[in-house]
N, C-alpha and C positions, 0 to 999 in steps of 0.2 A: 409652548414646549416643543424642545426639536427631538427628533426620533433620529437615531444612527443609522437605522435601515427602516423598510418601508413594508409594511403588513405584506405577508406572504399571500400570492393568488394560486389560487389553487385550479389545477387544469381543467377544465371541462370536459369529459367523456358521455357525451347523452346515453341514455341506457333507459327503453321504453318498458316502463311497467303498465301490466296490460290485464285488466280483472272488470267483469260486468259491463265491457263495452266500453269504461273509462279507461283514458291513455295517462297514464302520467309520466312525465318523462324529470330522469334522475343526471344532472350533468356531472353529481359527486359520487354515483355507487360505488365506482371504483375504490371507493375508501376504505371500504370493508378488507380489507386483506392484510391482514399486519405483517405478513410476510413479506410481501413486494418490498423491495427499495425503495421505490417511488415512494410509497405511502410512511416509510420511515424518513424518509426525506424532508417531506411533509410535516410531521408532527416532530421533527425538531427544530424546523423552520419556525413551526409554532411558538417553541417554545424558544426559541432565539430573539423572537420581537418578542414576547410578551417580558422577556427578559430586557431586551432594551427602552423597551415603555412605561417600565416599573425600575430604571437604574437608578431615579431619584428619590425612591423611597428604600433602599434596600438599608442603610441607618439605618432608616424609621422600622422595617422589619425587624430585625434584629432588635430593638428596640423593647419593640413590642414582645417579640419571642423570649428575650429574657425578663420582662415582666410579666407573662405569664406563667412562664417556666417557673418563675420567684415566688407565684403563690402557692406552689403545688408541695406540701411537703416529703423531702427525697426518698426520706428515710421512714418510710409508712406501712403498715401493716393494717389486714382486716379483724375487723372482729371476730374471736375461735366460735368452733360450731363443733358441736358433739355429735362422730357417727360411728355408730358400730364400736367402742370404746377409744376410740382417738378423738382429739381435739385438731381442726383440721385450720391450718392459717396460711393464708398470703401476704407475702411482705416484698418491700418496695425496697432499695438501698440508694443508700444517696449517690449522682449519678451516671445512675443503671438506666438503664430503656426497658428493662424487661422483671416480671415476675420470679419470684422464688416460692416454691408452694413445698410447705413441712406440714409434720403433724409431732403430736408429742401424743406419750400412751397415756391412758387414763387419766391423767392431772397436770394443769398448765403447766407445773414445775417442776414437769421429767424431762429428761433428754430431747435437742429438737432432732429429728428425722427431717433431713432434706429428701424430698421426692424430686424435683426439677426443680434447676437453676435455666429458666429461658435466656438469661444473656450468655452462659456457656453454649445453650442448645443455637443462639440466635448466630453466634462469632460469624459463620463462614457465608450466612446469606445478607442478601440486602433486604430481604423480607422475612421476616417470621410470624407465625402463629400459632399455637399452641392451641387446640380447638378442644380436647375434654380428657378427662384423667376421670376412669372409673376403676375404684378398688375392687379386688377380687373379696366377697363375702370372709376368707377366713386371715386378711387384712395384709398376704405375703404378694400379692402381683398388683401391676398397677397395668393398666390398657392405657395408653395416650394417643393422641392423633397429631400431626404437625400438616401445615400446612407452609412449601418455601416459595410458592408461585404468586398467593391472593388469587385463586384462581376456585376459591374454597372447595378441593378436591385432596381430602386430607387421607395422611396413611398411619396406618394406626401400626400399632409397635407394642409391644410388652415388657414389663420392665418389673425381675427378682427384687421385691421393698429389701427380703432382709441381705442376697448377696450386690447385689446394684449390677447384677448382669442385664444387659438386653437382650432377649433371645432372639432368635432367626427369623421367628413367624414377622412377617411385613405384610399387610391387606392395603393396598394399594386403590386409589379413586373414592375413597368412602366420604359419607357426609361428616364423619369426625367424631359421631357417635356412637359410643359401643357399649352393648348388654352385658353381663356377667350372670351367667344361673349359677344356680346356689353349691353346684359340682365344683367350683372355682377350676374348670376347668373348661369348660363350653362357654362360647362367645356368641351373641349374636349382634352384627353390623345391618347398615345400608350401603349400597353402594349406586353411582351415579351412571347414568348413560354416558357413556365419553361424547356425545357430540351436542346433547340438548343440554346435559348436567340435573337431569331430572333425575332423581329417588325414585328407580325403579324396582326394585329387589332386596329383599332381605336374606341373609347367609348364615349361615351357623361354622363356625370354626371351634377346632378341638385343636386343648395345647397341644406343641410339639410335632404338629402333622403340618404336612406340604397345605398350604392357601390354595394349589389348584385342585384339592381333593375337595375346600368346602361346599356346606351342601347348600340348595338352592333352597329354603323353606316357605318365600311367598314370593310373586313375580304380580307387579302392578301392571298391567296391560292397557288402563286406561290412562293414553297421554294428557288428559287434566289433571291425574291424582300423582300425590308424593306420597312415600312411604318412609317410614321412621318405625324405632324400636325403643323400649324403656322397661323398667320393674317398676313396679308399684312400690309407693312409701312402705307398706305391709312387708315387704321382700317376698311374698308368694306369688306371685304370677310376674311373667314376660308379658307384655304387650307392642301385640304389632298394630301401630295405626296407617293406615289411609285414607289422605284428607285432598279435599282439590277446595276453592273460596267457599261455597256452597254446602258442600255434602262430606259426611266421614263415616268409617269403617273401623273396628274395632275387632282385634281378633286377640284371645287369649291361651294362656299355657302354664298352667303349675311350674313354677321356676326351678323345682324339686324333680322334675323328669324332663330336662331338655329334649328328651328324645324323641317323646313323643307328638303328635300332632296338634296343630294350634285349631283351636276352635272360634268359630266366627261368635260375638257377643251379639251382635244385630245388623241382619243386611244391610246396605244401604240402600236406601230411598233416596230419591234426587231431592234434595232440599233439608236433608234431615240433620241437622248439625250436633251431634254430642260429644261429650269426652266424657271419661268412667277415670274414678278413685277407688280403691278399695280398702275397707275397713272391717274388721270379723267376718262375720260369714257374707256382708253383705257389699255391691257397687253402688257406690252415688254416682248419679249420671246429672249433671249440665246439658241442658237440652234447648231446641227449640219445637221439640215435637207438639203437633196441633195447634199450629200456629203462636207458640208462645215466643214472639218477636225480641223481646228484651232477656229472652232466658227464663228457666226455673231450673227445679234441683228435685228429682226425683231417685226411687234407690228402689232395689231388687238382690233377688236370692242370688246366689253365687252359680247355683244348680240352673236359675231362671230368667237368661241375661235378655230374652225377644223382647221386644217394646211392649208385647201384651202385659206382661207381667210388671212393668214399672208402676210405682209408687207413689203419690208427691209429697215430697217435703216443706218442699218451699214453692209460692203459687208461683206463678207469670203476673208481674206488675206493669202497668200499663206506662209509670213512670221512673220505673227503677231498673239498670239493666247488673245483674249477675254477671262478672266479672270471671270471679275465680272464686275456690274455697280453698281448707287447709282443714285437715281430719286431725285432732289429738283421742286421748281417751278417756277425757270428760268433756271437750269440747268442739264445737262445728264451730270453725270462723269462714263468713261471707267478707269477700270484698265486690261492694257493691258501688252504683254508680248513680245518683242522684240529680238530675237539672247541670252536667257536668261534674261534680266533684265526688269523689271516690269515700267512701266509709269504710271502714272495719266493723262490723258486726258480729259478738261474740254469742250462739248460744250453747247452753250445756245442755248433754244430751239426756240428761233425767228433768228439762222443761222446766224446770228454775228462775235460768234465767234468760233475759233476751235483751241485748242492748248494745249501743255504740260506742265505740271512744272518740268523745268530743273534741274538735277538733274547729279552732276560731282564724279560717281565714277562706275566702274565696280564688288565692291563686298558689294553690300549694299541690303536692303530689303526696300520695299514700297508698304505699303498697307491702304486699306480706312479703317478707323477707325469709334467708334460709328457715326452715323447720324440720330438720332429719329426723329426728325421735317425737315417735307415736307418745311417750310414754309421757312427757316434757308435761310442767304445769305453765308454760313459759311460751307467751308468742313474740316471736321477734318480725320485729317489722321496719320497713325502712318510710322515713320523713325528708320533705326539702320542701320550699316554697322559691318564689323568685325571688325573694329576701333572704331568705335563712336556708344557710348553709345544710348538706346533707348528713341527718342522726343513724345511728342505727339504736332501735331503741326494745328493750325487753319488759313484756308485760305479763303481772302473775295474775293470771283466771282466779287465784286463790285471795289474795292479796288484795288486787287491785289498785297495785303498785308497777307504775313505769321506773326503769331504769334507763338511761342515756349511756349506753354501752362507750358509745363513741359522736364528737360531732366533726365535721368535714374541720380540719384545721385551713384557714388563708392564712398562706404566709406573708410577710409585704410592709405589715404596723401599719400599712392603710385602711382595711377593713373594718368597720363597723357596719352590723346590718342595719343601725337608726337611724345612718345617712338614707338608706334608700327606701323608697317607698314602691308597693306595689297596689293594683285594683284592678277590677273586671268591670268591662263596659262592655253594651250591647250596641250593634250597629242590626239597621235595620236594612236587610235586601231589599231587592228590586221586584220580590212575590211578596214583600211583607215579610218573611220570616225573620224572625231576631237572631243574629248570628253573633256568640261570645267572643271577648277578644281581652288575653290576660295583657297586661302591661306593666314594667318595672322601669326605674329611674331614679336620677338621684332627689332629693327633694329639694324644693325649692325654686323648681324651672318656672316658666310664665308659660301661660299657652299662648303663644302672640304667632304661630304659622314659624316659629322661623326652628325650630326644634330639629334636627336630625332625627329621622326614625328608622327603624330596620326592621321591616314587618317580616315574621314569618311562619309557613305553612306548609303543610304533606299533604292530607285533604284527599287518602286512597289506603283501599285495603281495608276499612276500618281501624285503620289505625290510628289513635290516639294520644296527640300530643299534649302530654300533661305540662303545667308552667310547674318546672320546676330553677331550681341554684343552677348556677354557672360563674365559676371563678374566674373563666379566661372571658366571659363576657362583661366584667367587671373594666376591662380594658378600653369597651363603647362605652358603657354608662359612665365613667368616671371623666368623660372627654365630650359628656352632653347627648349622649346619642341613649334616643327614648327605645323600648325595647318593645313588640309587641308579638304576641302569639295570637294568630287567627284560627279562632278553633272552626272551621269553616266544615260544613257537607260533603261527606265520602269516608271522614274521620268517624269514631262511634263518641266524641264527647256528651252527646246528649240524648245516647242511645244509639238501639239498632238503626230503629228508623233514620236517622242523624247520616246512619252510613247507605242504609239504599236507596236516600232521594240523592246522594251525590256519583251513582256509579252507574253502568252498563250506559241506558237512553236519556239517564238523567245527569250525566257528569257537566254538563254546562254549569251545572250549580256550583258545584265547586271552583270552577272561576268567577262564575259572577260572585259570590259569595265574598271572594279575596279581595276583586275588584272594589265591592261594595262596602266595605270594611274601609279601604285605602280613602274612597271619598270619603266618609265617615270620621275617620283620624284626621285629614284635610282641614273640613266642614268646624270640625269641633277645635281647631286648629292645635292640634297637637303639632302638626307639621304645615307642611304645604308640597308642591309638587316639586318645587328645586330641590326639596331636603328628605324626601322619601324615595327609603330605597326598599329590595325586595329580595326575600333570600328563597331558596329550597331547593331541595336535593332528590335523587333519582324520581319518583313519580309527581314531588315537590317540583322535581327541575323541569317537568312536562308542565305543570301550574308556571312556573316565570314564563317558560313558550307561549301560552296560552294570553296571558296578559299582555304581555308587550307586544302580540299581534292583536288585540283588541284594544288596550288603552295604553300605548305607549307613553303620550303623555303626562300621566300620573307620576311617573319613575324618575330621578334623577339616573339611578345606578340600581343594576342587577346583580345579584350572583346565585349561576345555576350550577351547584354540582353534581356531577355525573347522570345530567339532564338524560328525560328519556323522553327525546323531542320527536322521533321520526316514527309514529306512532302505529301509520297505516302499515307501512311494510315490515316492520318489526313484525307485528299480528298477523301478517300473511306468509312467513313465512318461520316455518314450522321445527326447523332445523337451531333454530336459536333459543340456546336456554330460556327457560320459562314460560315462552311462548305460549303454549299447549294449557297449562295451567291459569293462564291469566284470561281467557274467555269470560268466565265467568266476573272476570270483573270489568274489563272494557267491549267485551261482545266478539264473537270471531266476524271477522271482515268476509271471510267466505259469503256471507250472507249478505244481500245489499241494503238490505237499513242500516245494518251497524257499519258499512264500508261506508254509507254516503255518510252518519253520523260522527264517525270517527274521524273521517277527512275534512270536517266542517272545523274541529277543532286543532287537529295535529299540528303540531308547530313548525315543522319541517316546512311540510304543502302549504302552510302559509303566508310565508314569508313575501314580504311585499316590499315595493319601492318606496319606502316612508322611512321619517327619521324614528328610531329607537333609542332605546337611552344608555347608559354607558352601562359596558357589560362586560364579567370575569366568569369566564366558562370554566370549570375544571375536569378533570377525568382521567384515569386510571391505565393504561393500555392493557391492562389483563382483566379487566373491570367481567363477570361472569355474568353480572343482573344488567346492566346498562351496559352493551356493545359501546368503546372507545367511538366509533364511527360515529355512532348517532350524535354527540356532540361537536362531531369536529367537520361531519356534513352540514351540519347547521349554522355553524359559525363560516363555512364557505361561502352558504349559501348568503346568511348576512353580508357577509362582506361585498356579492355582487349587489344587491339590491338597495342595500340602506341609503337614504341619503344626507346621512348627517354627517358630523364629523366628528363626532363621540367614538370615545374609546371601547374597543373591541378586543378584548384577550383568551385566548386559551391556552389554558397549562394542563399539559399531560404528564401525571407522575408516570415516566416510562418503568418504573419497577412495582408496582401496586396494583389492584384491583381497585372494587365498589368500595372498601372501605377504609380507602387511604392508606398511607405508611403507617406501617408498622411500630412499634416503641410508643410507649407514652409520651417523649418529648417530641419525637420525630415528626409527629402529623401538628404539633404547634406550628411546623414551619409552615405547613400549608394556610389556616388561619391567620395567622400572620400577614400574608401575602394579601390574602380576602380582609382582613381589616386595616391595613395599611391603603390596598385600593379604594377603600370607603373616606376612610379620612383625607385621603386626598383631593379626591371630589370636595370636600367639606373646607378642604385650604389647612384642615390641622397636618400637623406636621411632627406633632412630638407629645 
């Protein structure tokens, strides 16, 4: 294949980074500066080749884009949800890019009330977001946030439900979330540091008064901790939390006198992780106090929030991790987590009953869905598997009857979930431990090594990636390409512990883990090495770094979005959002175990003279969680060293952040591009 122009080199500027006596020298730092010209130069050089090296797929995008776009139906609405006596819906129009959110009063068949039309609000930017709409208690004002950068530093605005004025108050830099006490006229926000974007402060605003009068009511001093505000399901109390990986705070305030002072619920101890519900006179607390690793569920007086005083409800299971719950007023529902797979556990509070809703598949997702009213005999919950499309589905505690409110419509007349099959296999690591791995496909394939597969994984944070539906991934399977999910170490699939053998001095697990998985899919010949590829994004896209400096050979083809490859110097330096907070999950580098530890791995500092496999970088230029640089230092640094002759791309959305374009349709283009670059590798073409 001939290229019109020739991959862009990027200047070398050495720049000695200098910590514990180690020199490391950076010949791309200069990249960090998105204001230079150079560096805009630069990144649309980037995207000038990556544009000429994909010109023979741009059909086949397009292609692609409007069959996915074909399955999604235009003209779609959520399921209504009863709060405060409105029934509260979002709808889709056929299209539109953007959200319409109404409500109608007391019965689905009054008048609809439009609150925001986002494609009116979205007209004049090339980004929009709409970050949270809270009613005021007596249902006439609405608080919204907008966000025009991706830069998620949203400003909040008020907005008259019955005249559709917007008034003058503007709170400018907040995280997009805002309080309402029960005065419908006192607010309380977060607002963000301008330079880290860290949640350090919480404000209290009064309608109709200057923003520079608000008052200051809590200031986080500790750069690990983020701060955030809410009301309880109950509407009596404000709560302000402070959480960093580790450890959280909890501070409360009768929603009924904003005025007065918040009181602490329970200091924080370093390690002590809860969150608090409140229901009558009393808080359920989610905890991990006294070592209970997987969680339990304890509760106390309203009057007697100190940990002396806690209860327990529900014990600490040795194999079961507590997830979340949902408070009604005959009923406690657990959503719990089992050998990997999620339950709904219903009991009533007069000890009745106690039991599950059964539920017959091993690669499916279940979680509690909206619940606004305490009073509801009604839990709504949301269903999907890697076969079966997304339900929302309502179940009566009384009854004992589901209702299918809704199931995810594909549009297309190609769809049937009987074509495809899905299952969980275990691969065994390189300690022995068994590591799950969901997989969906069409039926019918051979396992003869020659399959396309697209493994993928996040594998940080504790964060849990459940095999759920994907309609636009319907576009690989349907074209032969086997799908798998690695539920790998640092994720909580199999618990807490699942997440602290994969983090801080143990995160190697999480690559070997992927790694281990990859021969495994190999081995059992789902694929083979020409025909596997590897996906993940932000701390996922530090996992593809990791691998393809350890087993490059494994990969036919990568794709890392919004990678966070340049590991060590991110974490040393302090001034970059997040930074400060993420210690406790990759270690601070000030210290030299976790510097020599971190540098063993970081994908940047490792880059070496070897052939790698073909690879589509992508990334954001306003990106707040993954600095643009780090991926585009990476792929420089690729570029001098590799010695192969495999395709190397980066696309920077110059108007987005971490989480892509904005619109429903609009970030199909970007998949598009990532699944057109896969099939090409593969020779398909249509």
């Amino acid at each position: 294949m001939k290229h019109t122009i020739h991959p862009p080199v990027a200047t070398k500027k050495p720049k000695e980074l200098l910590i514990h006596g180690d020199s490391r020298i950076d010949n791309y730092y200069w990249l960090n500066k998105r204001e230079n010209p150079e560096v805009i130069d630069y990144l649309n050089a980037e995207n000038d080749y990556t544009k000429s090296v994909t010109q023979h797929t741009e059909a086949f995008q397009k292609e692609l884009f409007e069959e996915m776009k074909g399955r999604i139906k235009q003209d779609d609405s959520t399921v209504p949800y009863k709060l405060n006596g409105y029934w509260y819906i979002t709808r889709y129009e056929k299209g539109k890019d953007y959200p319409v959110y109404l409500r109608k009063k007391e019965h689905l068949d009054a008048k609809e009330e439009i609150l925001f039309d986002c494609n009116d609000m979205a007209k004049e930017h090339t980004y929009f977001n709409l970050g949270g709409i809270a009613i005021s208690p007596d249902n006439t004002l609405a608080a919204f946030s907008t966000d025009i950068v991706s830069r998620r530093q949203y400003n909040i605005q008020i907005k008259n439900l019955i005249t559709g004025e917007i008034y003058s108050d503007k709170i400018l830099n907040t995280t997009g979330s805002v309080t309402w006490a029960n005065d419908n006229k006192t607010l309380f926000y977060s607002i963000k540091d301008q330079v880290t974007l860290r949640a350090h402060k919480i404000l209290k605003h009064k309608l109709h008064t200057d923003t520079k009068n608000d008052i200051e009511v809590y200031h986080e001093d500790d750069e690990t901790f983020n701060t955030f505000v809410y009301k309880t399901k109950s509407r009596k109390y404000i709560i302000i939390g402070a959480s960093s990986t580790l450890t959280t705070e909890y501070r409360i305030l009768n929603a009924d006198t904003p005025d007065d002072e918040f009181k602490v619920f329970q200091e924080r101890v370093r390690e002590l992780d809860y969150n608090i519900s409140h229901y009558n006179d009393h808080f359920y607390i989610i905890t991990n106090s006294d070592r209970a690793t997987n969680f339990k569920l304890l509760k106390t007086k309203e009057t007697k929030t100190q940990k002396e005083n806690w209860e327990e409800v529900i014990p600490h299971r040795e194999t079961v991790l507590l997830e979340d719950i949902e408070i009604f007023k005959d009923y406690l529902v657990l959503n719990e987590r089992e050998n990997g797979l999620n339950n709904l556990r219903i009991i009533s509070w007069d000890g009745t009953e106690d039991y599950k809703l059964p539920i017959n598949s091993e690669t499916y997702t279940v979680f509690i869905g909206n619940n606004a009213d305490f009073d509801s005999d009604v839990l709504r919950y949301g269903f999907n598997s890697l076969t079966s499309p997304s339900s929302v589905i309502d179940y009566n505690f009384k009854s004992k009857q589901k209702d299918i409110k809704k199931e995810q419509t594909v549009l297309g007349g190609k769809f049937d979930k009987n074509n495809y099959e899905s299952k969980r296999i275990w691969a065994t690591a390189r300690d022995g431990v068994k590591v799950p791995i969901s997989l969906v496909y069409k039926k019918g394939i051979k396992l003869d090594g020659t399959n396309p597969l697209l493994q993928y994984a996040y594998g940080s944070y504790g964060s849990t990636i459940d095999p759920s539906f994907s309609s636009i991934r319907l576009s690989l399977l349907d074209r032969g390409f086997i799908y798998a999910i690695a539920h790998i170490r640092g994720g909580e699939y199999l618990g807490r512990n699942w997440y602290e053998s994969g983090k801080l001095l143990t995160k190697l697990n999480t690559f070997h883990d992927f790694i281990d998985c990859s021969k495994y899919l190999i081995e059992q010949k789902y694929t083979s090495n020409k025909h596997l590829y590897a996906y993940g994004g932000s701390a996922g896209g530090l996992l593809m770094g990791a691998i393809i400096n350890m087993n490059p050979e494994l990969y036919n083809g990568v794709l890392a979005a919004v990678p966070f490859v340049d590991v060590v110097t991110t974490m040393l330096d302090d001034s970059i959002p997040l930074t400060t907070g993420e210690y406790d999950e990759w270690g601070n580098p000030n210290d030299l175990n976790y510097y020599n530890y971190m540098k063993s791995y970081s994908p940047y500092d490792n880059v070496e003279a070897k052939a790698y496999p073909n690879m589509l970088v992508t990334t954001g230029l306003h990106d707040s969680q993954v600095q643009y640089w780090e991926p585009a230092k990476w792929v420089a640094k690729l570029r001098e060293l590799k010695t192969d002759a495999n395709r190397l791309l980066l696309h920077i959305d110059m108007n987005s952040g971490h989480g892509g374009a904005s619109g429903r349709f609009e970030s199909l283009k970007e998949v598009s591009l990532e699944y057109a670059f896969l099939l090409d590798l593969e020779g398909i073409n249509r």
